[in-house]
C-alpha positions in Angstrom: 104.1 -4.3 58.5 104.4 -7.5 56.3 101.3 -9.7 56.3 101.6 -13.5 57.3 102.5 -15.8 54.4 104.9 -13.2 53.4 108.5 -13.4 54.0 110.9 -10.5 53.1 114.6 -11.3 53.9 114.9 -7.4 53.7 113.0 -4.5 54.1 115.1 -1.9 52.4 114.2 -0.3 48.8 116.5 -1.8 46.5 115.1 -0.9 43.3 112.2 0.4 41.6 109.6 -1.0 39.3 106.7 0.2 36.8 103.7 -1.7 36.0 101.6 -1.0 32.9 98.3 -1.3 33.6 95.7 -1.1 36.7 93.5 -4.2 36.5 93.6 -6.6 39.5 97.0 -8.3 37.9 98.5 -4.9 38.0 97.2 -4.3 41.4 97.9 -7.0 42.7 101.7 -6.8 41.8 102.1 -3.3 43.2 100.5 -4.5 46.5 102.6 -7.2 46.8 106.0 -5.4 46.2 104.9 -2.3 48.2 104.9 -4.6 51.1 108.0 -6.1 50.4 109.2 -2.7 49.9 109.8 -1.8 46.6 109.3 1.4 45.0 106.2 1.2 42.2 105.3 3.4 39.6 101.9 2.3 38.7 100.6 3.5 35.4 97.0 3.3 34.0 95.8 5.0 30.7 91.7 5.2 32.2 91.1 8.0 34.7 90.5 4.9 37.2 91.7 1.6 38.2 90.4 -1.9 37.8 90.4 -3.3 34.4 87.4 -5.1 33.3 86.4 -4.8 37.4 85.3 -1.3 36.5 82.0 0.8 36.9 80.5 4.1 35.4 77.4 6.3 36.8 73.9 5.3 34.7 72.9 8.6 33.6 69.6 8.0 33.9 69.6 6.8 37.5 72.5 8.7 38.5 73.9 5.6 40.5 77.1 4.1 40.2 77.1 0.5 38.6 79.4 -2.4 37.4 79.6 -3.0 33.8 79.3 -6.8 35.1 78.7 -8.8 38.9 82.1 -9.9 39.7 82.1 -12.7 42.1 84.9 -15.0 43.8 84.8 -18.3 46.0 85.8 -19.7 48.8 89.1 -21.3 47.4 89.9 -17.9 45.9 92.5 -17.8 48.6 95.2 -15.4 47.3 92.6 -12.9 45.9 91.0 -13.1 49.4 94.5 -12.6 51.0 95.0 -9.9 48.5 91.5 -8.0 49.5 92.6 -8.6 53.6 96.1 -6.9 52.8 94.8 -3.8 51.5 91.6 -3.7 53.6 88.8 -4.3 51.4 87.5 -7.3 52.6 84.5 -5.2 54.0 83.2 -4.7 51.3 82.1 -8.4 50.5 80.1 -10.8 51.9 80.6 -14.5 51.6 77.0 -16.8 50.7 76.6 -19.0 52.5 73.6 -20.7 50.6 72.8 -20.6 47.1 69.7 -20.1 46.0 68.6 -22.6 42.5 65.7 -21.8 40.1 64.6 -24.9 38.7 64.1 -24.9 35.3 60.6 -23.8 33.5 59.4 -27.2 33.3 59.4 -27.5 36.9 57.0 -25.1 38.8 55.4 -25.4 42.2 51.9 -23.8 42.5 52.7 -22.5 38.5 55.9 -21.2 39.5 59.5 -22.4 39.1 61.0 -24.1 42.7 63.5 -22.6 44.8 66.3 -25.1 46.0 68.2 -24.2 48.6 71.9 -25.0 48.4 73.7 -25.4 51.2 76.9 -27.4 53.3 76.0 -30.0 56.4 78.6 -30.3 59.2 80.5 -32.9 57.3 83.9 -33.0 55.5 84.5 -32.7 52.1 83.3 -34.0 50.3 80.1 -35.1 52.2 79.2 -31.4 53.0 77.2 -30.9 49.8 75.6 -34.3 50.0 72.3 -32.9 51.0 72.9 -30.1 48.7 72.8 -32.1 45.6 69.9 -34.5 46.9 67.4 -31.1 47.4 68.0 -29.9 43.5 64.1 -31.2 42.9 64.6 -30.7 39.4 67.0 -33.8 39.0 65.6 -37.4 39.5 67.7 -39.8 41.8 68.7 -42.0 39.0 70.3 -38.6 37.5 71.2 -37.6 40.6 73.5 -41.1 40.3 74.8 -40.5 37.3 76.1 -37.2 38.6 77.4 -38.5 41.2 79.3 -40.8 39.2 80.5 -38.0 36.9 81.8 -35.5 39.3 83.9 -38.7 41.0 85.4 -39.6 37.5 85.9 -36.2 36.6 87.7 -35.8 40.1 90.4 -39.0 39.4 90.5 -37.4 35.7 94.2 -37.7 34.8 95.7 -34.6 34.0 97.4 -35.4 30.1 94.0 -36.3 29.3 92.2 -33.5 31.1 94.0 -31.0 29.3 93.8 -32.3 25.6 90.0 -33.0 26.0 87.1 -30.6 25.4 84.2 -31.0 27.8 81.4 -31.8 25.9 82.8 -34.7 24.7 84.2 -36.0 27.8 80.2 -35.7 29.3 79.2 -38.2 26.0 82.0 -40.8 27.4 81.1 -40.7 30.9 77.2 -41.4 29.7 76.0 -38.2 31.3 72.4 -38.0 30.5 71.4 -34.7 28.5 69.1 -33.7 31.6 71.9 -33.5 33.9 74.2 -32.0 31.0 71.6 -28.9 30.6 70.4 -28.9 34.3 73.9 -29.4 36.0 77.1 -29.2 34.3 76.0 -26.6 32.2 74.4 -24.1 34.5 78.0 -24.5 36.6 80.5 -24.2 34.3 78.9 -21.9 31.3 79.1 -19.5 34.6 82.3 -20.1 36.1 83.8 -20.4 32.9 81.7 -18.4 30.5 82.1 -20.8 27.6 80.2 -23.5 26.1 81.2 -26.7 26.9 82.7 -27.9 23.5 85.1 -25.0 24.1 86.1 -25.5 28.1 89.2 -28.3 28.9 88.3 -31.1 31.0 91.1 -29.2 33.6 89.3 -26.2 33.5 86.2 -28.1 34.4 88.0 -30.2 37.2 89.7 -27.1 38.6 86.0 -25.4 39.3 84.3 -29.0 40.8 87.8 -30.2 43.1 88.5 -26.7 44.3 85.4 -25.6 44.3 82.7 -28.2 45.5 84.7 -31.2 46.6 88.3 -30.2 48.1 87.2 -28.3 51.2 84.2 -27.2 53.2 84.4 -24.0 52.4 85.7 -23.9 48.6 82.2 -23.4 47.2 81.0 -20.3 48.8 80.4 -17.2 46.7 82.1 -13.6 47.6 80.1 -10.8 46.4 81.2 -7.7 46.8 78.8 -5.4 48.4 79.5 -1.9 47.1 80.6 -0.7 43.3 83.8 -1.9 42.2 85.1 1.9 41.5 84.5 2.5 45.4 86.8 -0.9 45.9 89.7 -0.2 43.3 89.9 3.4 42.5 88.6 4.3 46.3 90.0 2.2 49.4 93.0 0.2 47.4 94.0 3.6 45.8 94.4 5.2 49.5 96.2 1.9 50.2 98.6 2.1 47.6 99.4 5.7 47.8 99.7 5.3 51.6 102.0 2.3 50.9 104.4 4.6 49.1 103.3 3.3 45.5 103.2 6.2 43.1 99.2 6.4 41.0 99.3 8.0 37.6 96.1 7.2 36.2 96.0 9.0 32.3 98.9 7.8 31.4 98.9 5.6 28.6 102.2 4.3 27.7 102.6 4.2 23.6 105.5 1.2 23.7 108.4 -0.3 25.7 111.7 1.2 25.1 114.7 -1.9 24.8 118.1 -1.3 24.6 120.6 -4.4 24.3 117.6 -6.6 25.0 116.6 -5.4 28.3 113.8 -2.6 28.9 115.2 1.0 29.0 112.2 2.8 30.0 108.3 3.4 29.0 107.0 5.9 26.6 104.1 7.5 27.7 101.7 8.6 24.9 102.7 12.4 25.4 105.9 11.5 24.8 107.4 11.5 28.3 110.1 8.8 29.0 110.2 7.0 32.5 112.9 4.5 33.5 112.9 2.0 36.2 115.0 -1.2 36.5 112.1 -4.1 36.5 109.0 -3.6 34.3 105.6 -5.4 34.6 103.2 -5.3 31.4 100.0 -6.6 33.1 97.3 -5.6 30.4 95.0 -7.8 28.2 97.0 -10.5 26.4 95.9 -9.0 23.2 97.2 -5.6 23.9 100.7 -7.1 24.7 102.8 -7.4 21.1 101.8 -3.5 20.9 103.8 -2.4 22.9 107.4 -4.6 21.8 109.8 -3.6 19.2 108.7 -5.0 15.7 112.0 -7.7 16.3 110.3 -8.8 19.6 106.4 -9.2 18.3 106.8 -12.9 16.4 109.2 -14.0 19.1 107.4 -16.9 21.5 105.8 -16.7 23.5 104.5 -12.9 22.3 103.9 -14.6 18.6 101.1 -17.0 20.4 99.3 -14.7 22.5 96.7 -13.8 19.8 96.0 -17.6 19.6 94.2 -17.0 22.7 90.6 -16.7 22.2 87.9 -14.7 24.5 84.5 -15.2 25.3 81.9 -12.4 25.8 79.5 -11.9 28.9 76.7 -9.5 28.8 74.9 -7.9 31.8 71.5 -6.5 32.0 70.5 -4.2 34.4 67.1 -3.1 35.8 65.7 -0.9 37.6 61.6 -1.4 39.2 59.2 0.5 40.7 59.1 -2.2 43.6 61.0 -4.7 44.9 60.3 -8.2 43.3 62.1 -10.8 45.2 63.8 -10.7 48.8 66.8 -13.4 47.6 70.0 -11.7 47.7 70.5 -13.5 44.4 68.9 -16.0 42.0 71.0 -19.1 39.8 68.6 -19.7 36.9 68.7 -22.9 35.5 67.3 -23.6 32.0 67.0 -20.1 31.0 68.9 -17.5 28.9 69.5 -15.7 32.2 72.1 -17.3 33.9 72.4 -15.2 37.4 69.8 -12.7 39.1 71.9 -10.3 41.9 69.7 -8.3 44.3 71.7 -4.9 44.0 69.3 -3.4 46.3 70.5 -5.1 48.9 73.6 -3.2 49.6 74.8 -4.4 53.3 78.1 -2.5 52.9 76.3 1.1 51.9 74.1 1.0 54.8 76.2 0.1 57.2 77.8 3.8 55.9 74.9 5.4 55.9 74.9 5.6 52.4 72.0 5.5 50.0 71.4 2.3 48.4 70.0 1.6 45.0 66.0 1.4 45.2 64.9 -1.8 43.1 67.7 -2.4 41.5 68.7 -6.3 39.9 71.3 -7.2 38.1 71.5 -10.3 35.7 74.3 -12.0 33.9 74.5 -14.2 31.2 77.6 -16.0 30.4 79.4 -17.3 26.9 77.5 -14.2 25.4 77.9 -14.3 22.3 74.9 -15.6 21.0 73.5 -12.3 23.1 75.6 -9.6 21.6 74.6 -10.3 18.0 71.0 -9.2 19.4 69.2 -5.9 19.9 69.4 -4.4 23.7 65.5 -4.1 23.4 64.9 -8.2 22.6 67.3 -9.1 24.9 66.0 -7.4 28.0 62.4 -8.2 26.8 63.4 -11.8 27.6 64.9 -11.9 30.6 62.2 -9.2 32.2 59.7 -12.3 30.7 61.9 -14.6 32.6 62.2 -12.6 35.9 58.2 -12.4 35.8 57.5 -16.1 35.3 59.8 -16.5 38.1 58.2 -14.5 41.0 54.7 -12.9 41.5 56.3 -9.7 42.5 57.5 -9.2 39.4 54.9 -9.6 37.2 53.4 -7.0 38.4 56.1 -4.6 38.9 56.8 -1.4 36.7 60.4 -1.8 34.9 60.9 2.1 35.1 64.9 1.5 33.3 67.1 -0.5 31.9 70.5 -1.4 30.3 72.7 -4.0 28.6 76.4 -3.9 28.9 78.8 -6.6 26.7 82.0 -7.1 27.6 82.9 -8.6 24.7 86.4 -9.9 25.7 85.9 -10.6 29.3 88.0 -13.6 29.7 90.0 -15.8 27.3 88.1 -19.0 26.4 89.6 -22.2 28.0 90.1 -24.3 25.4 91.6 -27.7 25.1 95.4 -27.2 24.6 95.0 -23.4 25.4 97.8 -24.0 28.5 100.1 -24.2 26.1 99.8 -20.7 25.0 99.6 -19.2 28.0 103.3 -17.4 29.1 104.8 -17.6 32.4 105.8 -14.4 34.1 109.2 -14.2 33.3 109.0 -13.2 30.0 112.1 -13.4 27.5 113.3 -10.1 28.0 115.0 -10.3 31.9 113.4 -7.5 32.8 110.1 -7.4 31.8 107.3 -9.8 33.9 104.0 -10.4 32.3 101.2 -10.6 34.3 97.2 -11.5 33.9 95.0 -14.2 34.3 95.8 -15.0 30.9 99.3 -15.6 31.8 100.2 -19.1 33.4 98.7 -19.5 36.5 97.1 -22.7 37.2 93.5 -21.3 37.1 90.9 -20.3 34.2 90.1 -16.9 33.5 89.1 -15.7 37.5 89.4 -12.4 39.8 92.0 -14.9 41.8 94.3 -16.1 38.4 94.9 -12.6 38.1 95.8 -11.9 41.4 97.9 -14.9 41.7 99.6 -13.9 38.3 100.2 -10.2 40.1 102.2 -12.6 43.3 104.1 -14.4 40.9 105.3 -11.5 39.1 106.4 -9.7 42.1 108.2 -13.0 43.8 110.0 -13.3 40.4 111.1 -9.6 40.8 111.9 -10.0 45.0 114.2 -12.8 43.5 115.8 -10.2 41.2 116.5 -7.8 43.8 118.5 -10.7 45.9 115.0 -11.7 48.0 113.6 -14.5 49.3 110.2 -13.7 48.9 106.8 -16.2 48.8 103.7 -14.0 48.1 101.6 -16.4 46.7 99.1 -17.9 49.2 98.4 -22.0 49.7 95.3 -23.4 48.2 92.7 -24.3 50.8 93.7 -27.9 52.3 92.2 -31.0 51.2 89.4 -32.5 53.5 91.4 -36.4 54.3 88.2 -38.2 53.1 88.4 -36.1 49.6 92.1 -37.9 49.8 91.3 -41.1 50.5 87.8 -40.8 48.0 90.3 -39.4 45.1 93.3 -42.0 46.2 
């Protein structure tokens, strides 16, 4: 059965495919031509799928937990198509209100304020209006000045966007340093997991007009509410396999075989050859050049790809003898801590009868690499500190465990100019499609750029095959006062 949005001029095999690699880009290809119906041979070296969206058992707990809290939004709206299609969109739930920590400076009673963030019954981009106005920790005449930013920012032209680094489009705009630390930073540091001398004025744009100004419901935050392993290598595993896709996790391919400038087949790392007539490399951009031909690996756009820088993002996870806050999860302004998850509150497990993790938070800190030059122990010491100056409960909890986890290349950095080294799918060789959020997709490094690299891959191969195929899913629609606001 095809989804909506999806058109097939056929439904007839008419050729088969193999994509290299399991993360959501490669997933999100097979899942798209499964329904179109096109044999896929999927092939992951882990013994699981889901890339960097991946979790492992804590030995010490015996739980099962992500190396880091992956999150999408509301105008995520291919990766949300893509979780509908394949039936996990159970296993998240959308927030509806954000919860803000002010910073340490501001404390109510001696303890840092709670602002509650949340849309009126107004359109875009009115909704948040009251949002903005209840973040106590900004002053009105700040609260102006933002104001005024995020409007400039939105009529931003897009030359200029893309050529200038953020920081120093804040000092043109006369952004006091208050709102810079207290507002633009605490947003796009985690959306973007860069500072912001090293994030594009588009990449900023694209996470404030999609985000908070296009569309009522742009700005709300999916979280999923079960390990990612039970997502990807659980339910979208009995999808794919049901869909007629062919799994072989283990199966590390060693390089692309080309013949006459076209891909022959794959070599698998034991040596076994498998041929198919479309092949999809969707692994990290720096993995790509590895597997060409040494004539192929200084050819553009492979040549560029290591131009492409990353950013780290660390995760600390801990585990208390009681709970010590009831917020399902925690944006902490000011701090070294950037986001507090409630992991114990696991809506999807219980709903399955299944045991939830006792006292268990999660926090993330973004553009890590300050972080990973530090000692686990130091590190957790400070954010435990943080946690306690935050609520009561805390301070008086027990931490009984607790871990760091760095993924030191979890998304490539979206530097000014970086667009220009980013490939489209269609790579050189006719039958080879790259795919990843790395790859040219319109969005920074997100859960939904590398879904919407997996469509674009798959409409380019439909199109091979003699198709008429449109996978890839609209944007959510622009409110008519955001129109008329931007012009």
């Amino acid at each position: 059965m095809m989804p909506i949005g999806w058109r097939v001029r056929y439904s007839v095999c008419m050729g088969d495919v193999i994509v290299i690699g399991g993360g959501l880009a490669g997933l999100a290809t097979s899942v798209a031509l499964a329904q179109a119906g096109v044999k896929v041979t999927l092939l992951e070296s882990r013994p699981r799928l889901g890339g960097r969206a991946s979790s492992f058992e804590d030995a010490s707990t015996g739980e099962l937990i992500d190396n880091c809290q992956h999150v999408a939004m509301g105008c995520c709206t291919n990766f949300q198509h893509f979780c509908r299609v394949t039936g996990i969109d159970d296993s998240f739930r959308r927030e509806q209100e954000l919860f803000f920590v002010a910073p340490p400076t501001v404390t109510t009673n001696n303890h840092p304020d709670v602002c509650r963030f949340s849309a009126m019954p107004l359109p875009a981009p009115l909704h948040l209006a009251t949002a903005f106005l209840r973040l106590s920790y900004l002053t009105l005449r700040e609260k102006l000045a933002l104001a005024r930013g995020l409007k400039a920012l939105a009529s931003e032209r897009a030359e200029t966007a893309r050529q200038t680094n953020f920081a120093d489009w804040l000092t043109e705009q006369r952004q006091p340093a208050s709102v810079i630390e207290r507002f633009w930073c605490v947003v796009l540091v985690s959306a973007l997991s860069e500072s912001l001398d090293r994030v594009s004025v588009a990449a900023g744009r694209k996470v404030f007009v999609d985000g908070f100004l296009a569309n009522r419901h742009g700005w709300e935050v999916w979280l999923p509410t079960v390990p990612l392993d039970e997502l990807y290598s659980g339910q979208l595993t009995r999808w794919l396999m049901s869909h007629g896709v062919e799994v072989r996790l283990k199966s590390g391919v060693e390089r692309l075989v080309l013949e006459n400038d076209r891909v022959a087949a794959v070599e698998l790392r034991n040596g076994e050859h498998l041929s198919a007539q479309q092949f999809v490399l969707a692994v990290p951009q720096h993995r790509v050049r590895s597997f060409l031909p040494d004539e192929w690996q200084d050819k553009p756009p492979f040549n560029r790809l290591d131009q492409l820088e990353t950013a780290p993002i660390a995760s600390v996870h801990l585990w208390f003898d009681r709970p010590i806050t009831e917020l399902p999860h925690a944006v902490l302004v000011g701090r070294l801590s950037h986001w507090m998850f409630n992991r114990a509150r696991g809506e999807g497990r219980e709903a399955r009868g299944e045991r939830t993790p006792p006292n268990y938070y999660q926090v993330v800190i973004s553009n890590a690499r300050e972080v990973a030059e530090r000692s686990q122990v130091e590190v957790i010491a400070e954010v435990v500190s943080e946690l306690k100056a935050i609520w009561p409960e805390a301070a008086s909890a027990v931490l009984l465990h607790s871990r760091m986890i760095v993924e030191h290349k979890a998304v490539f950095s979206p530097l000014p100019s970086s667009d220009e080294l980013r490939p489209a799918q269609q790579s050189p060789i006719a039958n080879l499609q790259l795919a990843g959020d790395w790859t040219q997709t319109g969005w920074p490094a997100t859960m939904e750029g590398a879904v919407r690299s997996g469509f674009l891959a798959a409409e380019n191969i439909a199109r091979l095959f003699g198709r008429n195929a449109s996978m890839l899913q609209p944007d959510l629609p622009v409110s008519w006062l955001t129109r008329w606001w931007l012009g």
